[in-house]
C-alpha positions in Angstrom: 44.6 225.2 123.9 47.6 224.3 126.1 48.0 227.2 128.3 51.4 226.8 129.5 52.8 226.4 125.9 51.5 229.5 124.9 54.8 231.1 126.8 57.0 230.0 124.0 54.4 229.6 121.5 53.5 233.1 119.5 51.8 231.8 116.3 49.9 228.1 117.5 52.2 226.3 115.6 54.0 224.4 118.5 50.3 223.7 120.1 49.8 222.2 116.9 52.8 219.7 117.1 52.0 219.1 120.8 48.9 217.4 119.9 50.6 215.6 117.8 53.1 214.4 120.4 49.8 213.3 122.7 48.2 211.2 119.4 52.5 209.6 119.3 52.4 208.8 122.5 49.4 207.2 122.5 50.5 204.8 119.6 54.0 204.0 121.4 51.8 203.1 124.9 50.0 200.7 122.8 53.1 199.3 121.0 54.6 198.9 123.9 52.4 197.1 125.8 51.6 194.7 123.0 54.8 194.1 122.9 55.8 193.3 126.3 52.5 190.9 126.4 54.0 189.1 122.9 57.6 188.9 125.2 55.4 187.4 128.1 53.7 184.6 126.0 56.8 184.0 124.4 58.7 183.6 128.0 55.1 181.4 129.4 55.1 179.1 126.1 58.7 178.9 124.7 60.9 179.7 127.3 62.9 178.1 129.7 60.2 176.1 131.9 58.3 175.8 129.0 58.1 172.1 128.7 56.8 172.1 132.3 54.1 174.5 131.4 52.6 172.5 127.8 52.6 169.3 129.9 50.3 171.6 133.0 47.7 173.2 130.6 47.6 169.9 129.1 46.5 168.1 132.1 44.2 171.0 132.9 42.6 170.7 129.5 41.8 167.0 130.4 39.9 168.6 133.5 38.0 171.2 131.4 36.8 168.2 128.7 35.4 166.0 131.6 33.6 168.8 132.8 32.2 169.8 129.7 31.8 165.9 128.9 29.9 165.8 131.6 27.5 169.0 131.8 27.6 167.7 128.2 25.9 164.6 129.3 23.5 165.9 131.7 22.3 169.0 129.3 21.1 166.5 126.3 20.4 163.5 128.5 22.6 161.6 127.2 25.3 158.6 128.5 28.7 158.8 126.4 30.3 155.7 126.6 34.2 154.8 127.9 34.9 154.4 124.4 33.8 157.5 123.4 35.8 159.6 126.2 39.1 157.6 125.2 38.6 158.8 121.5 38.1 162.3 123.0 40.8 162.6 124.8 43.1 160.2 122.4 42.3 163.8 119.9 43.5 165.8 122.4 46.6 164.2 123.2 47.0 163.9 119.4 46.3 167.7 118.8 49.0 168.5 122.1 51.7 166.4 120.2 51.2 167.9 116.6 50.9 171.4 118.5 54.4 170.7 120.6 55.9 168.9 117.7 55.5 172.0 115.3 56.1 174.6 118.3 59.1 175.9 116.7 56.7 177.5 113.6 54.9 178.8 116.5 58.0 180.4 118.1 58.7 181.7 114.7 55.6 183.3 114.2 55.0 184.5 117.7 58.7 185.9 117.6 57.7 187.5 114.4 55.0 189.5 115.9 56.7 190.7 118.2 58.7 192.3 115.9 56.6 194.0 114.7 55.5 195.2 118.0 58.7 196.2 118.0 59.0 198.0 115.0 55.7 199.9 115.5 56.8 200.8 119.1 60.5 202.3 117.5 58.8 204.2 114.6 56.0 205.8 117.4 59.2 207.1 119.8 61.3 208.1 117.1 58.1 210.3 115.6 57.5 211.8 119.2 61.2 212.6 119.5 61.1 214.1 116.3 58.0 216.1 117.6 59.2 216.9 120.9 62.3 218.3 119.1 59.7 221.0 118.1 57.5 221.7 121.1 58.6 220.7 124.1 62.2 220.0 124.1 63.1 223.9 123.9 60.9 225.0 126.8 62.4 221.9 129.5 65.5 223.5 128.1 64.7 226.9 128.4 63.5 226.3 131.8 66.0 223.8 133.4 67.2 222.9 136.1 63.7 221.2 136.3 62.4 217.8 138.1 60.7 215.3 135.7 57.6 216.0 138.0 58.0 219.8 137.2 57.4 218.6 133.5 55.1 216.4 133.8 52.7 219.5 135.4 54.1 221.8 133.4 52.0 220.1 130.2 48.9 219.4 132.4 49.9 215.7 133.1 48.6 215.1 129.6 51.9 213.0 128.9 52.8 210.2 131.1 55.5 210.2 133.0 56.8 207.0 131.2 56.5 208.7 127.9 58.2 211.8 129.5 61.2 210.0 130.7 62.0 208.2 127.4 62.1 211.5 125.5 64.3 213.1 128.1 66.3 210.1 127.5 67.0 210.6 124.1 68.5 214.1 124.9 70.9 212.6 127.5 71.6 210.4 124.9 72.2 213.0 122.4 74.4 215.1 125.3 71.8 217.9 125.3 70.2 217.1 129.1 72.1 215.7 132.4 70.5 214.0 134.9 71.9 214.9 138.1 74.5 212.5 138.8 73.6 213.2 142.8 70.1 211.3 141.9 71.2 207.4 142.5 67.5 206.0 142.6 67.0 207.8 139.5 69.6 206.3 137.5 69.3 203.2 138.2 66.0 203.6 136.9 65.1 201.5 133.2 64.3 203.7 131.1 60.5 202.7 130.4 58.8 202.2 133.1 55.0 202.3 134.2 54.3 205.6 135.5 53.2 203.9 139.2 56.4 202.8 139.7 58.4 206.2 138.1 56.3 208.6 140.2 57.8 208.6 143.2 61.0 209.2 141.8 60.0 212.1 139.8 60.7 214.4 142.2 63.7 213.3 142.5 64.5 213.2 138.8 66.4 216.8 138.2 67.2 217.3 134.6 69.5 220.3 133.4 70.5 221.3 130.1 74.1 221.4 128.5 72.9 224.1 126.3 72.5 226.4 129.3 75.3 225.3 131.8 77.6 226.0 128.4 
């Protein structure tokens, strides 16, 4: 199935826990993202320009009713009067100062989700480092010094290199794997990062293992 873990793979059992690994990292991608887009709203509506931003959509909500108002109008044939656009919009500034009024149970539950996010994304990398630890953690090993672009061909770019770097991670932070300390771009690297912006550093990335330099 995976043709260049058959050379430390004699009974199918390690192809078995690779797929595995692909159906992880799948779950942790989509974690992740979810949770950097809960992060996002939560910096847009509640952080620290926040106030500048409710009082923006609000006036560009005013907009969007007049339109609508209007094509409103001209669909049925109709003429609303002043009165009634006052008491539409007097709603809408009423709903705005409930909704800003109560925005810290919105904080809270927006914050809340993104715990969970954050939970879900944990439990998915701590279940592909577990499965890693089984297939492909012993062949990098086994076949170090080796670039994280080496790797990432080495299992048929089916793992992104993302999802790669964070698992190599955890065995530098486990003293098992050394990134060369002569790679400066690579270590100032985060440690997730999209793969558009890690792939022209993966060359560059040269991991080696303690296990073999002992």
């Amino acid at each position: 199935m995976i043709h260049r873990l058959q050379d430390f793979n004699q009974t199918g059992q390690v192809s078995d826990i690779y797929e595995q690994l692909k159906q992880a990292e799948q779950q942790w991608w989509q974690a992740r993202q979810r949770m950097v887009a809960l992060k996002e709203r939560e910096l847009l509506w509640f952080g620290n320009n926040a106030l500048m931003m409710w009082l923006l959509w609000q006036m560009v909500s005013y907009v969007i009713m007049a339109i609508g108002l209007m094509v409103f109008e001209r669909l049925l044939g109709i003429s609303l009067s002043l009165e009634h656009f006052l008491t539409i919009f007097a709603l809408q500034t009423l709903i705005f100062i409930l909704a800003f009024v109560f925005r810290g149970r919105l904080v809270n539950r927006l914050r809340k989700k993104v715990y969970k996010a954050d939970m879900t994304r944990e439990q998915a990398l701590n279940e592909m480092i577990i499965l890693a630890t089984d297939s492909i953690f012993p062949d990098i090993h086994a076949n170090s010094p080796i670039s994280l672009q080496q790797i990432y061909e080495r299992y048929d770019k089916e793992l992104r290199l993302a999802s790669i770097q964070r698992l190599l991670q955890s065995e530098i932070e486990a003293n098992r794997l050394l990134l060369d300390s002569h790679q400066i771009e690579a270590q100032i690297l985060p440690p997730e990062l999209a793969d558009d912006e890690l792939a022209p550093f993966a060359d560059e990335m040269i991991y080696k293992s303690l296990a073999t330099l002992n």
